[in-house]
C-alpha positions in Angstrom: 109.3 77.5 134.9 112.2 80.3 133.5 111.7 83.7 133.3 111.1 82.8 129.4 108.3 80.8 129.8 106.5 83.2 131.9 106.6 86.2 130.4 105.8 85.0 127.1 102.8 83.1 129.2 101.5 86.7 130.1 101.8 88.0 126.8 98.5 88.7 125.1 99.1 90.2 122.2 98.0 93.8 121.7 97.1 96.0 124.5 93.8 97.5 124.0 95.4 101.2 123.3 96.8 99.8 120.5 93.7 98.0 119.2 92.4 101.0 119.0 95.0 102.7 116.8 94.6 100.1 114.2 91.0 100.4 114.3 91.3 104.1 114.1 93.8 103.5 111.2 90.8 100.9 109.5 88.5 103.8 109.7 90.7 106.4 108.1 92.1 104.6 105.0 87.7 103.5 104.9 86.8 107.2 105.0 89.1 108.7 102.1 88.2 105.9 99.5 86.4 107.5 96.9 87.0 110.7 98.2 87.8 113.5 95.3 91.5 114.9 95.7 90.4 118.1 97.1 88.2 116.2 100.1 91.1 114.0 100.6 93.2 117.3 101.3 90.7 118.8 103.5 91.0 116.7 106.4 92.5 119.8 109.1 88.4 119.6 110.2 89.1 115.8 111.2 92.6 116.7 112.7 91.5 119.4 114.5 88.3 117.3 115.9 90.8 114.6 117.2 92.8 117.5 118.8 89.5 118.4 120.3 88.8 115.3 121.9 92.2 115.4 124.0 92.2 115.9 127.5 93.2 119.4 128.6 97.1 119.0 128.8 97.3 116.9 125.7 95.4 119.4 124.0 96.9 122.7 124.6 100.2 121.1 123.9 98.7 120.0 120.3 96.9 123.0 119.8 100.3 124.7 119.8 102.5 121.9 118.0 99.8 121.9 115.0 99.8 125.5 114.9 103.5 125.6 115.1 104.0 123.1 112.3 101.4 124.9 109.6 103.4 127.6 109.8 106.8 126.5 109.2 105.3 124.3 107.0 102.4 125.5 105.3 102.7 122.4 102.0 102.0 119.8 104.5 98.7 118.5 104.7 97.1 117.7 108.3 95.3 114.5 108.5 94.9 111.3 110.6 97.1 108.3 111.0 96.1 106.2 113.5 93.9 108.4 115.5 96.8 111.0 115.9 97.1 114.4 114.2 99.8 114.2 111.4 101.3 116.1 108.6 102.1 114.8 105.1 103.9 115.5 101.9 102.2 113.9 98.8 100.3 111.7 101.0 103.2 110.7 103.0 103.2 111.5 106.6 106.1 113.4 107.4 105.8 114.0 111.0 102.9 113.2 113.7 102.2 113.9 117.2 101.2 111.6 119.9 99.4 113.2 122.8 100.6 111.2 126.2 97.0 109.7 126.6 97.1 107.9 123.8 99.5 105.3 124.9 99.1 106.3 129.0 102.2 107.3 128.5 104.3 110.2 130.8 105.0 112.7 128.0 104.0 113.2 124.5 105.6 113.0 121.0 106.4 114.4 117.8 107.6 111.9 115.7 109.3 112.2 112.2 108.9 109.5 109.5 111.5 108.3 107.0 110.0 110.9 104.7 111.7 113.2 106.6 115.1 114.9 105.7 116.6 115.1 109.1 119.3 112.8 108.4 122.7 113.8 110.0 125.6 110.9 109.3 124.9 107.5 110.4 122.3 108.5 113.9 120.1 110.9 114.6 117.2 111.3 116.4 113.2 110.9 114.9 110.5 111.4 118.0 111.3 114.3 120.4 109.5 114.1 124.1 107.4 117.0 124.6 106.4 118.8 128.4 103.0 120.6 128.2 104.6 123.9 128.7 106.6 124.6 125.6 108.9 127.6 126.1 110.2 129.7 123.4 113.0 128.0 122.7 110.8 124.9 122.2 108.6 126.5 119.7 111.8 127.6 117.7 113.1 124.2 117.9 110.0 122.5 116.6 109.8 124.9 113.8 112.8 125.0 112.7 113.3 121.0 113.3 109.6 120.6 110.6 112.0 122.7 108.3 114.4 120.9 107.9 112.3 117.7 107.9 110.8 119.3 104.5 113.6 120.6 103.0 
């Protein structure tokens, strides 16, 4: 048997972190139909409940990132997309943030979309790992980064 063969023998399909995700995705486009505009754009309650249910590390660190980003960027609205705490422009996620236990993974994330205006010539960079101890320079780098991404 090739190396082909077997991996694609071991292969079965999602893993169960990401089952989840698309489940939690399923439950947030549910919950905002028929919604009023204003209860669509009061979802910071549900962001900062998923925030909430992060283990300590994860959740210091997105205590700080979401506090970080709604004030450099104060237009974007907090919600959910797929079980992670984002930020969006017109109902376009603009940038997210995805705590390390989401995926088991060894650091966390803030990710930028295509919505955002980072763009810089033909490569640049749209998730930035994150270390649970963000130092000042971090911070400034974040903010100035969520800036940009909504200028």
């Amino acid at each position: 048997m090739s190396s082909t063969e077997s991996s694609a023998e071991k292969y079965d399909g999602f893993t169960a972190e990401e089952r989840e995700a698309m489940k939690d995705r399923a439950k947030e486009l549910k919950s905002t139909r028929g919604r009023s505009r204003k209860a669509k754009a009061d979802t910071e309650s549900e962001v900062l409940a998923k925030i909430a249910e992060m283990p300590d590390g994860d959740r210091a660190l997105a205590e700080r990132v979401h506090a970080i980003i709604r004030a450099a960027a104060p237009g974007l609205t907090p919600k959910l997309w797929y079980g992670m705490p984002a930020y969006a422009r017109d109902g376009k996620v603009v940038c997210h943030f995805q705590n390390a236990g989401k995926f088991k993974t060894r650091y966390a994330t803030l990710g930028f979309s295509d919505q955002a205006a980072l763009d810089d010539g033909a490569m640049w960079p749209v998730a930035f790992a994150l270390k649970e101890e963000l130092t000042a320079a971090d911070e400034d780098r974040i903010s100035a980064l969520v800036k940009q991404a909504v200028s």
